[in-house]
C-alpha positions as a printed Julia matrix, in Angstrom:
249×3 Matrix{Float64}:
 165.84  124.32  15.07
 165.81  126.62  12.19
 165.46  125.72   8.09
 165.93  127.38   5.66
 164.81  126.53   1.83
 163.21  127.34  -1.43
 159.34  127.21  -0.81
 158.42  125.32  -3.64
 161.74  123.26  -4.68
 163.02  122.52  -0.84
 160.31  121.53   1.55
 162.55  121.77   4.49
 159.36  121.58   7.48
 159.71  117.82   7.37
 162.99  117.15   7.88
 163.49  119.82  10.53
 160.69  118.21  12.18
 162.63  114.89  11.9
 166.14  116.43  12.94
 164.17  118.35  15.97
 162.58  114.85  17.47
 165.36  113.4   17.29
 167.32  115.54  19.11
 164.61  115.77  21.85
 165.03  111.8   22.32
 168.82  111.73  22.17
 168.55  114.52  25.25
 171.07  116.15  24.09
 170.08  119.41  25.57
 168.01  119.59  28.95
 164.63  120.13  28.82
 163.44  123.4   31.15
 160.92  122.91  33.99
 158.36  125.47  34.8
 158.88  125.7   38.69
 155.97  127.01  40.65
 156.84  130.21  42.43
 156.53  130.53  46.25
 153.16  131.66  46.89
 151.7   128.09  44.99
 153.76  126.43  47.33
 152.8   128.14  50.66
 149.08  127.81  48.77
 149.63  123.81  48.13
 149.14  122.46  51.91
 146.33  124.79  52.61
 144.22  123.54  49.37
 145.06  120.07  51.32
 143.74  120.94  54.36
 140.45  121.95  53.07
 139.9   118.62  51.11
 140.57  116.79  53.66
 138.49  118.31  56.07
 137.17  121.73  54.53
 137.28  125.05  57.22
 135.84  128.17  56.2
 138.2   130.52  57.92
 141.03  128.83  55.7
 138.88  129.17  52.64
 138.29  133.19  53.3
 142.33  133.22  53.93
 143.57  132.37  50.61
 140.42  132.44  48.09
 140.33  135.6   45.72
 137.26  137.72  45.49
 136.13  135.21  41.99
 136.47  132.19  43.91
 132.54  132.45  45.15
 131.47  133.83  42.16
 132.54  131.27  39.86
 131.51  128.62  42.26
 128.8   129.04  45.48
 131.05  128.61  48.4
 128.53  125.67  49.4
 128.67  123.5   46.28
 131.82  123.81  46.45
 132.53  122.49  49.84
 130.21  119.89  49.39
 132.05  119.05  45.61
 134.98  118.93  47.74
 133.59  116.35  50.59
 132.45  114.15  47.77
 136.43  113.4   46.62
 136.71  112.04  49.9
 133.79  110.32  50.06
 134.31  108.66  47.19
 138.02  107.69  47.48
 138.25  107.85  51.13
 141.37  109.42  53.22
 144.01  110.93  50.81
 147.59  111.39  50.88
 150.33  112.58  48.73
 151.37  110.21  45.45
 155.26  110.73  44.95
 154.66  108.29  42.06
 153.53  111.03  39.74
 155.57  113.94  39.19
 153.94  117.35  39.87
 153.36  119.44  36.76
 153.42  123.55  36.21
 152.76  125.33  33.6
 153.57  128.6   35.25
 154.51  130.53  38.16
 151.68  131.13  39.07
 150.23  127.61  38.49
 150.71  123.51  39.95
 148.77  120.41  39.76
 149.5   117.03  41.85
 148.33  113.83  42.95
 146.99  112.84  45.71
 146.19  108.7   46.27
 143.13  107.21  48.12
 142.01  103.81  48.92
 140.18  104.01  45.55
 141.69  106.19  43.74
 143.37  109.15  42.67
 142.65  112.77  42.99
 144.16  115.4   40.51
 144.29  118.75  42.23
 145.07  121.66  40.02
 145.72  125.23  41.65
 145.81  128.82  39.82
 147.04  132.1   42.05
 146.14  135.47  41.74
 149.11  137.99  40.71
 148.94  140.43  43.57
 151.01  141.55  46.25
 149.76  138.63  48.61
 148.93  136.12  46.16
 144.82  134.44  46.56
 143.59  131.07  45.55
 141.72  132.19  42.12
 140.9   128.63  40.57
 140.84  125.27  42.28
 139.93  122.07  40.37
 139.82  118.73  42.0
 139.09  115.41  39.41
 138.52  111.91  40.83
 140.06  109.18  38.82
 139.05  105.68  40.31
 140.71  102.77  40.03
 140.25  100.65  37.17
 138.36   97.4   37.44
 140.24   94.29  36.68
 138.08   93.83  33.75
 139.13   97.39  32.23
 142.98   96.87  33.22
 142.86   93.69  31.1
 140.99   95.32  28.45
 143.73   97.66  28.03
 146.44   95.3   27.9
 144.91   93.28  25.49
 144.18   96.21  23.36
 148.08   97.7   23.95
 149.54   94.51  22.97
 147.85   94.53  19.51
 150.04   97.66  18.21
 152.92   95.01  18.71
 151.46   93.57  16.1
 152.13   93.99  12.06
 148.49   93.73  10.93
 146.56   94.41  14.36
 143.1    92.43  14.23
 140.7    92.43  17.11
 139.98   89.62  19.08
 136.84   87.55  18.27
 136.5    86.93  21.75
 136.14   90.88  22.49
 132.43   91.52  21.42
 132.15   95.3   20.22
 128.87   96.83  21.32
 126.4    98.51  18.86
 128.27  101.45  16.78
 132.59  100.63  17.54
 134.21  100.5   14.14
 136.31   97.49  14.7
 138.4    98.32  11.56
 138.74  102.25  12.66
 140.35  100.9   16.07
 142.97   98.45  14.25
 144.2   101.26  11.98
 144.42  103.32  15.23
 146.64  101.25  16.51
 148.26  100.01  13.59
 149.38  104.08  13.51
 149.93  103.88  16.45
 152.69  101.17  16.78
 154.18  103.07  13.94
 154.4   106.72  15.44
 155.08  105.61  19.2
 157.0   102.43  18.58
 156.45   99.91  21.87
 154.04  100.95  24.48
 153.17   99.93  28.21
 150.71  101.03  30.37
 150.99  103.8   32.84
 148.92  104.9   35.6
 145.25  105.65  35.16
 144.01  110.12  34.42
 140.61  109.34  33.82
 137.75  107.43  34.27
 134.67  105.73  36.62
 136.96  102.81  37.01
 134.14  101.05  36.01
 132.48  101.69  32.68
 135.73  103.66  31.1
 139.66  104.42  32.1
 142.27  106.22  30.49
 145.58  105.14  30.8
 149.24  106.93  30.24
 151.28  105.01  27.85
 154.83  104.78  28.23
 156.25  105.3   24.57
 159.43  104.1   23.1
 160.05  106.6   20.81
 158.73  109.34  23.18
 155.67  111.58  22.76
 153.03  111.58  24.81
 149.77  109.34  24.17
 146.82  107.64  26.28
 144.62  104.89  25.88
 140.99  104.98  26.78
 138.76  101.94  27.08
 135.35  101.37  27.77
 132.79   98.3   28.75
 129.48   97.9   29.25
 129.55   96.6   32.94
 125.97   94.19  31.8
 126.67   92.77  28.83
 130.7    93.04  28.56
 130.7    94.19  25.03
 133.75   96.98  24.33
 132.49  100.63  24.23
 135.84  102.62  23.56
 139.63  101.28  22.59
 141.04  104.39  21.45
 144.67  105.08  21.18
 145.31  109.28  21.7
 147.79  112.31  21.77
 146.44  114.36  24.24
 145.77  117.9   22.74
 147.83  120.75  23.73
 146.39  123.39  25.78
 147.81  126.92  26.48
 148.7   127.24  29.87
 145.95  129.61  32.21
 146.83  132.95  33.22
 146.41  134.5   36.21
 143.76  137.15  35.35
């Protein structure tokens, strides 16, 4: 999308802006998917292998020569055999889609009986393509108390005039009037929201949710509690930030 207009007399920016988003939501023209290129995929079930039950001849197979320099092969298995003890066995989530943000490049999902792990791969550009950066997150569940949290909180930017519950203490330091005109934005920019699946958090003391949007865009909503006294640490409504894709070396 393309204007064109006098710089003082024809600010043009925010109507292309305008005429741009709303092309993107009428999908009028398809959107193009960075596909990972074959060596990530012959990579992908190897990186498996060794979370579920690490081998070190695998590891020397397919990591580059930075692998152990960035990371001592040791504390890195053993960062590794914490995911699983913490979430127990994993398997593949076809609920979320996989994501690439280049050739050379994937992340996925992977579901436990306590959580999720988000496994993000980078490969070298040689000849034979090596493993050259391997991040695993844990995400655990959310507690019942955080889910409802978040619901409660989401169902406020419904609202005209958003105003937090009195029955939802705020612990020492939450602006109470900074969070309503978060979400009072909000319900403005994203129109109505539900909640998606959890990408961060303890499960216990803080989550962050995906929201679905109705007007599109991408946004998340993190809250926290204090698991003693069950006063609200965090209700914050956010567009993730955009980050330029890695490259491989």
């Amino acid at each position: 999308m393309i204007g064109l207009g006098n710089l003082r007399y024809a600010p043009v920016r925010p109507v292309v802006a305008d005429m741009l988003a709303m092309l993107v939501r009428a999908e009028v023209a398809p959107r193009r998917r960075v596909m990972p290129g074959a060596a990530v995929a012959s990579i992908r079930p190897v990186v498996e292998r060794l979370i579920e039950c690490w081998d070190e001849a695998a590891a020397d197979e397919v990591f580059a020569m930075n692998m152990d320099l960035d990371e001592p092969r040791e504390l890195r298995r053993a960062s590794v055999a914490k995911v699983t003890d913490e979430l127990g066995p994993l398997r593949s989530d076809d609920a979320r889609p996989t994501t690439s943000d280049s050739p050379a490049g994937l992340a996925w999902w992977l579901r436990g009986e306590r959580g999720w792990a988000r496994v993000s791969i980078l490969v070298t550009p040689e000849p034979v393509p090596r493993l050259q950066n391997l991040k695993v997150t844990v995400v655990r569940d959310p507690s019942p108390a955080l889910r409802s949290l978040a619901e409660r909180v989401l169902a406020l930017t419904a609202a005209v005039a958003p105003a937090w519950p009195e029955d939802l203490p705020l612990a020492e330091g939450v602006d109470g009037a900074a969070i309503e005109r978060a979400l009072r934005a909000g319900g403005a920019r994203f129109g109505s929201m539900r909640l998606g699946l959890p990408v961060e958090g303890d499960g216990r003391t803080t989550s962050v949710f995906e929201l679905e949007t109705e007007r599109g865009g991408r946004a998340t909503l993190k809250v926290g509690l204090d698991p003693e006294s069950g006063a609200v640490t965090a209700a914050a409504l956010q567009v993730p930030e955009r980050e330029a894709p890695a490259e491989a070396w």
